[in-house]
C-alpha positions in Angstrom: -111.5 63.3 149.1 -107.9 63.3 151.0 -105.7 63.7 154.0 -102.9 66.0 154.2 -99.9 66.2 155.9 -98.1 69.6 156.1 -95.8 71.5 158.6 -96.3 75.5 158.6 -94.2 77.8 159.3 -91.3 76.0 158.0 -88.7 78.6 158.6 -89.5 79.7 161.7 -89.4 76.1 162.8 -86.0 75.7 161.1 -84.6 78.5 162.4 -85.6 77.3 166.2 -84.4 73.9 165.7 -81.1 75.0 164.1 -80.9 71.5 162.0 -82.2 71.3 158.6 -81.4 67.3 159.4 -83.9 67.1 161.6 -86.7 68.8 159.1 -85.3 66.0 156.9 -85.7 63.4 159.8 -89.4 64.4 160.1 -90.7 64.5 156.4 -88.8 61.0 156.8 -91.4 60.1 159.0 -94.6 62.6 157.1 -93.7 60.4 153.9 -93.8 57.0 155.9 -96.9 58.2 157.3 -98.1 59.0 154.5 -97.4 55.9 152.9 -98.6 53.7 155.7 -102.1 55.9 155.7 -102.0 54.9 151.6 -101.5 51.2 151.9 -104.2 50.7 155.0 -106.6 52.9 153.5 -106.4 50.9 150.5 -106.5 47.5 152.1 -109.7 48.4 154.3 -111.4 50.3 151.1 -114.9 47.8 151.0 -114.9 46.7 147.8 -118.1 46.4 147.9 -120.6 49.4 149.4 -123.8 48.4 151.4 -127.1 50.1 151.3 -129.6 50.2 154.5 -132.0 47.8 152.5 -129.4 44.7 152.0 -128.3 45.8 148.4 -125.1 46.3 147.7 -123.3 48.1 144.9 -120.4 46.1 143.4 -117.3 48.8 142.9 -115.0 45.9 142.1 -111.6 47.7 142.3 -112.8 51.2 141.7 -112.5 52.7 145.0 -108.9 51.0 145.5 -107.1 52.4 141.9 -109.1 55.7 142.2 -106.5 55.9 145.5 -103.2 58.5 145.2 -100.4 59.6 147.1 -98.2 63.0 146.4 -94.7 63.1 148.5 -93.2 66.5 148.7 -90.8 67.3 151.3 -93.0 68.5 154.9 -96.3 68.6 152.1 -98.0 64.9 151.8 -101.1 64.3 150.5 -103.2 60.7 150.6 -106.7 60.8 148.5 -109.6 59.1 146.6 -110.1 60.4 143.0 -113.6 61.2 142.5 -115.2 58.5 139.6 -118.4 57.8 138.3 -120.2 54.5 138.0 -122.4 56.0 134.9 -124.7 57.8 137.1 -123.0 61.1 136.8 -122.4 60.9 140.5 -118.7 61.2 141.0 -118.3 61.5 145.0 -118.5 57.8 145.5 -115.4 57.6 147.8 -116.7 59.8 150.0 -120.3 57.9 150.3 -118.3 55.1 150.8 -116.4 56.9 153.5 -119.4 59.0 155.1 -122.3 57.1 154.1 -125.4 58.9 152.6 -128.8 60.2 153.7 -130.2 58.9 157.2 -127.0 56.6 157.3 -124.5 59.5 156.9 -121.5 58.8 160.1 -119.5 62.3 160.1 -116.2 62.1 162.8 -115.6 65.1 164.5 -114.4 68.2 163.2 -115.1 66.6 159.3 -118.7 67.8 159.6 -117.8 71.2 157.0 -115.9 68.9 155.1 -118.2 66.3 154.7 -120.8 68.4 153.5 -118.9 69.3 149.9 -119.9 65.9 149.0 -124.0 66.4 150.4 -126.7 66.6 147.1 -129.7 65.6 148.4 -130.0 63.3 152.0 -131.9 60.6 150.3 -129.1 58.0 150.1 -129.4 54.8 151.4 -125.6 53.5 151.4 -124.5 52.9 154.9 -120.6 54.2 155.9 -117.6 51.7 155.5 -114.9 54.3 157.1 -111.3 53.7 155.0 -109.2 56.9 154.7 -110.0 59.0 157.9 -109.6 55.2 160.4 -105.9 55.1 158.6 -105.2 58.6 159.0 -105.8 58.3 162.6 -104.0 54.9 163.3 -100.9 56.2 161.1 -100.8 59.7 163.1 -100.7 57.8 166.1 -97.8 55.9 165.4 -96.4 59.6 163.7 -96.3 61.0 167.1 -94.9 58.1 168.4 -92.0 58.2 166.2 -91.4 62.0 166.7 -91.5 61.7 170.4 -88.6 59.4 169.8 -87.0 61.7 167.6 -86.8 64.6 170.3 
């Protein structure tokens, strides 16, 4: 499960602007985005994931170290390795994320995506957002900083 940020049509864009500075001035702020959706995505992973009947599944500090970041220039990625807790299920990031069966909490526009990670609709664990709540805080302040920037 990840997050990208990329800009397209990098020549063209180059080209317009005139300034490869300011292509360097706003992977600058891709790669503090980037990082900043990392470190809160990390700190509001739930250790713990819930299920609808009061268990809970202890991940201890699975979800956070299964986290990665890749920084290349206008090309950033944030994600969640898949890992198994010895059930052969290996999605768990993203039934943290989503939730599972009746419980399953899909944002807009993720519905395709979220449905990669789909096997049966029986789960019972109930969504504790982390990655796509920091990818829309951090994109907020991104836009922020580019307005600036222009």
């Amino acid at each position: 499960m990840k997050v990208r940020l990329d800009i397209k049509g990098f020549d063209a864009l180059q080209k317009k602007l005139g300034a490869k500075a300011f292509l360097s001035k706003i992977d600058d702020q891709m790669t503090e985005t980037a990082q900043e959706i990392y470190k809160n995505s990390k700190t509001k992973a739930e250790s713990i994931a819930k299920t609808a009947d009061g268990g809970s599944i202890p991940l201890g500090g699975a979800l956070q170290s299964a986290a990665y970041i890749k920084i290349e220039y206008l090309h950033k990625i944030v994600g969640y390795k898949p890992f198994d807790l010895g059930n052969g299920l290996k999605s768990w990031p993203a039934f943290i994320e989503f939730g599972t069966g009746n419980h399953v909490e899909i944002p807009s526009g993720l519905e395709g995506y979220a449905r990669i990670f789909y096997i049966n609709g029986r789960g019972t664990i109930l969504p504790a957002p982390f990655i796509f709540p920091a990818q829309e805080a951090a994109m907020i302040n991104f836009f922020r900083r580019i307005k600036t920037l222009l």
